[in-house]
C-alpha positions in Angstrom: -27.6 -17.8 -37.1 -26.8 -22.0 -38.3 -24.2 -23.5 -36.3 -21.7 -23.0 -39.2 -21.9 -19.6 -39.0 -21.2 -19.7 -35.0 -18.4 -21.8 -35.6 -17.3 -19.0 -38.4 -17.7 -16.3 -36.3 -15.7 -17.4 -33.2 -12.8 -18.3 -35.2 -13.0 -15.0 -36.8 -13.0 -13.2 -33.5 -10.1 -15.8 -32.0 -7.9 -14.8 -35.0 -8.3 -11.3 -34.7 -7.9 -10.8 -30.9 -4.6 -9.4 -29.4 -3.6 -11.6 -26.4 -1.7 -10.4 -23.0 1.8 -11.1 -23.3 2.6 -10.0 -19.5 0.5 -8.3 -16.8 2.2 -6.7 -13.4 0.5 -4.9 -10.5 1.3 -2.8 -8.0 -0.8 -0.4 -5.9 -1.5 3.4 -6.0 -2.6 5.3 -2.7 -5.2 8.4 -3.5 -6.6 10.2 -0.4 -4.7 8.0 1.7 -6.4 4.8 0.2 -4.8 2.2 -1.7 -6.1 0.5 -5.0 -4.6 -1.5 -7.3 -3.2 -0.3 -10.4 -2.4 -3.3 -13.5 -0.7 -2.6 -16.3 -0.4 -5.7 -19.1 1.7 -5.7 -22.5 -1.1 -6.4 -25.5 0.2 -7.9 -28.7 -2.2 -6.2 -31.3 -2.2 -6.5 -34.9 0.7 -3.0 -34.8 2.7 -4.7 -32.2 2.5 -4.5 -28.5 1.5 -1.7 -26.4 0.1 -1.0 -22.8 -2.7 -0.4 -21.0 -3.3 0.0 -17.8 -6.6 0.2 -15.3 -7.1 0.6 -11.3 -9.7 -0.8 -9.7 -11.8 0.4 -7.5 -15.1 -1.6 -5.4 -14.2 -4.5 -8.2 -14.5 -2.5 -11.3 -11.9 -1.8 -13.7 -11.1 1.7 -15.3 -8.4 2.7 -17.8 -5.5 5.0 -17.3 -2.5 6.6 -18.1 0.4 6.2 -15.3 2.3 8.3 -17.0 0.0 11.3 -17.3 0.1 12.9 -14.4 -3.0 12.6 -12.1 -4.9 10.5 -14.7 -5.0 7.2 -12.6 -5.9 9.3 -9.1 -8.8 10.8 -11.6 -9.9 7.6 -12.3 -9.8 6.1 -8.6 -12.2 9.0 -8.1 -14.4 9.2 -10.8 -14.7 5.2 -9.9 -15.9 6.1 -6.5 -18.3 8.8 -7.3 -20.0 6.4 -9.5 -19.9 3.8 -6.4 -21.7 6.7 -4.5 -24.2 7.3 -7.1 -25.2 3.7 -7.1 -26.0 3.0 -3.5 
């Protein structure tokens, strides 16, 4: 790939990426532990919309606050894979 077409690309991908109008945090306690859960308005191409991850030992995973027990799943499927890894 020429330079031109580097140049191409990245205004290409600049263009068509949404950007974060507003991000708040707050923390969730699971198992008597407390992570951090952010949420951030995304302007897409449809409009804005939400999404929101928790993190746990510095990595991010995606869920739903308002499905019940999603975020909790996620805290703990993020510290079984911690486990798994040593």
């Amino acid at each position: 790939m020429n330079f031109k077409h580097v140049i191409l690309f990245s205004a290409a991908c600049v263009s068509g990426c949404a950007t974060v109008s507003s991000q708040s945090s707050r923390d969730i306690i699971v198992d008597g532990q407390s992570y951090e859960l952010r949420t951030s308005v995304i302007e897409g191409s449809k409009g804005p919309f939400e999404r929101s991850q928790v993190k746990v030992n510095n990595k991010m995973y995606i869920c739903l606050p308002d499905s019940k027990g999603d975020c909790e799943a996620a805290v703990r499927q993020g510290r079984d894979e911690s486990n798994r890894r040593g």
